[in-house]
C-alpha atoms as one frame of an Amber mdcrd trajectory, in Angstrom:
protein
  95.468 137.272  99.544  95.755 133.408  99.823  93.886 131.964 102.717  94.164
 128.361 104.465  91.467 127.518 107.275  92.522 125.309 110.413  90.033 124.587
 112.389  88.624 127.663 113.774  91.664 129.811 113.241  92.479 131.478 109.093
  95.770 132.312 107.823  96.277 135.021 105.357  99.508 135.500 103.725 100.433
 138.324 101.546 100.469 137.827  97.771 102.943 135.379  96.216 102.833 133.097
  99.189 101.984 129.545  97.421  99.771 127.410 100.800  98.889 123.906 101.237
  96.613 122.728 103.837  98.841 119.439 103.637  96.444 117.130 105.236  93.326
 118.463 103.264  95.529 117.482 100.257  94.385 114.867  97.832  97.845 113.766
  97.990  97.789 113.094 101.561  93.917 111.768 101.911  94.609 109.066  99.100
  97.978 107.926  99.726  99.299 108.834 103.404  96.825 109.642 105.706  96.418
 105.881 106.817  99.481 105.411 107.245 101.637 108.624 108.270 100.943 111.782
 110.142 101.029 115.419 108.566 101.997 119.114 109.833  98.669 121.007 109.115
 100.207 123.569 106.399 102.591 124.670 104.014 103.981 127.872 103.606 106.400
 129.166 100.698 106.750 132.523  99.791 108.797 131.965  96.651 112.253 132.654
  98.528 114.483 130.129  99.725 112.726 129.287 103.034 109.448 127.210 103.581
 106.997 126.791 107.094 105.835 124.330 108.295 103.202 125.032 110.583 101.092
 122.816 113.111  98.705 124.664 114.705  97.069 123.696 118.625  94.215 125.763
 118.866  94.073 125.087 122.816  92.338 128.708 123.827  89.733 127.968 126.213
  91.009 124.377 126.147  94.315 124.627 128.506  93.481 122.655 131.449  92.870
 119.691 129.373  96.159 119.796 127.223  97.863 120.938 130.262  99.095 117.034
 130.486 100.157 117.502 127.008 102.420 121.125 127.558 104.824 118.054 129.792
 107.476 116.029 129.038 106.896 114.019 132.163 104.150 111.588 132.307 101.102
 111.955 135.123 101.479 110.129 138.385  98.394 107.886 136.575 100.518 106.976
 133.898 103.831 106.016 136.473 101.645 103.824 138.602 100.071 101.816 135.773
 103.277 101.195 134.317 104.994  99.797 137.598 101.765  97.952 137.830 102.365
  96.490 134.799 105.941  95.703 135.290 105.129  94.392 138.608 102.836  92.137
 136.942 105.621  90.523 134.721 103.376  92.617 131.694 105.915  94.457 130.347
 107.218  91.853 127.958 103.251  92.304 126.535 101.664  95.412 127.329 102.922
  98.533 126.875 101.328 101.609 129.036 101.606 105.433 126.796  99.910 108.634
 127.445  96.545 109.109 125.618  98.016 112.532 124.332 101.771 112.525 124.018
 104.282 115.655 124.955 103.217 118.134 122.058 106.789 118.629 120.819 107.039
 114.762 120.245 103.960 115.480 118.155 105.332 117.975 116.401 108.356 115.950
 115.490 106.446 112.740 114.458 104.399 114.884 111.850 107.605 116.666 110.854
 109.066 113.170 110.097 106.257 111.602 108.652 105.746 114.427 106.320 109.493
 114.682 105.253 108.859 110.828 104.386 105.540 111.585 102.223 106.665 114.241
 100.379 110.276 112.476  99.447 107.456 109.489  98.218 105.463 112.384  96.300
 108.718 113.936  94.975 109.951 110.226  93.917 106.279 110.065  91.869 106.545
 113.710  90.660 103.622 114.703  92.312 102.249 118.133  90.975  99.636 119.075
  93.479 103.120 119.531  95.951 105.796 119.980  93.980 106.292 123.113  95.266
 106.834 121.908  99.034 109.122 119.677  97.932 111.994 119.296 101.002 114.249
 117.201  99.418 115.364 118.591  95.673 118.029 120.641  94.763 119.032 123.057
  96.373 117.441 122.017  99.501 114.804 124.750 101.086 115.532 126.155 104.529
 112.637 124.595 106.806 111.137 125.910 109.685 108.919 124.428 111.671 105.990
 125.966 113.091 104.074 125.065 116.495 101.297 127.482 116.325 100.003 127.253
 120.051  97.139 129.396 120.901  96.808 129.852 124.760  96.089 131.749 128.169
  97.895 135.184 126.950  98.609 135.081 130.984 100.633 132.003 130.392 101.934
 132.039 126.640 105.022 133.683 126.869 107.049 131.244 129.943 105.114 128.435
 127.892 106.392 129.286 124.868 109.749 129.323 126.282 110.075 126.350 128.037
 108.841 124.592 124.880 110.990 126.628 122.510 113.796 124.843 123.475 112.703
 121.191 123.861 111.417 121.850 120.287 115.288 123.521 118.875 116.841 120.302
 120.711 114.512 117.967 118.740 115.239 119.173 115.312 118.833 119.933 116.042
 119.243 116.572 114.490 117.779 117.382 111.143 119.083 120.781 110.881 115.969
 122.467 111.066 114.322 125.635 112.657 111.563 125.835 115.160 109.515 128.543
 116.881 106.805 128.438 118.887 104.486 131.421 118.154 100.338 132.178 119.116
  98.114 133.820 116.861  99.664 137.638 118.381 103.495 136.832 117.026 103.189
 134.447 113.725 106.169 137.038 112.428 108.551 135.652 115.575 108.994 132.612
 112.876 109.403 134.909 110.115 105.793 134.015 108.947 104.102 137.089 107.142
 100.731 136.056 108.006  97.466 137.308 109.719  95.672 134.742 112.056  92.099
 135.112 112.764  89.874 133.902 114.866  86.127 132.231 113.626  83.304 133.306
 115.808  81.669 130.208 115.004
């Protein structure tokens, strides 16, 4: 059964799935990682279809990534920009959230990894070729925001961020579902996710 670790959760897929822990790979950790962000894993299981998945492992975490579950910046982050504005700063200084809105995450990585792996593709690669997005015939994508929280709290969660994350991809014509660790099959993803005791 082929396993990929992230962080303290494991993935096992079914035989025949090919996996790539895209930012352990040497791909990524020589050539991209200084300069472009990376989904977490790849997932193929030899069909026409490949996940994506980026995994926020926020169990026993939420009320500090709470900020991050928002579009809408903190009443913090309003008043220093005015302040700054009202300073004349604005030309200069530019005031962002510490932690941005997780599906603005999720797209950036989806982005930056289309761009690496159309570089890797370019410079036939082998340690990706597989994952490949961009040759003939194109693979379905779908991308994956793994999201482990509150059970209590998942499911209107999940919702609410299920569609801010189909309205960002809309534009590239991709999938995405936001699952936990209970529903990894929601997205079509054959998997079992387990949890480290340590």
């Amino acid at each position: 059964m082929p396993e990929v670790q992230e962080g303290r959760l494991k993935f096992g897929f079914p035989v025949g799935w090919q996996l790539a822990k895209y930012d352990d790979s040497t791909w990524y950790r020589q050539r991209m990682k200084s300069r472009l962000k990376g989904v977490d894993i790849l997932a193929h299981d030899g069909g026409p279809t490949q996940w994506w998945i980026e995994v926020k492992d926020c169990e026993g975490y939420e009320p500090e990534n709470r900020p991050r579950m928002s579009a809408s910046d903190s009443p913090d982050v309003t008043q220093v920009r005015q302040w700054v504005e009202q300073q004349g700063l604005k030309p200069e200084v530019q005031v962002a959230r510490r932690k941005p809105f997780i599906i603005d995450e999720v797209e950036e990585k989806l982005r930056d990894t289309l761009a690496a792996l159309a570089v890797a593709e370019r410079e036939a690669d082998p340690e990706l070729a597989v994952f490949y997005a961009v040759q003939a015939p194109s693979p379905a994508l779908r991308v994956v925001l793994l999201l482990t929280w509150n059970q209590r709290d998942f499911k209107r969660l999940a919702a609410r961020l299920q569609t801010r994350l189909e309205r960002a991809l809309a534009p590239y014509g991709i999938r995405g579902f936001v699952v936990n660790e209970q529903n990894p099959g929601d997205a079509g993803l054959h998997c079992r996710v387990t949890r480290s005791k340590t």
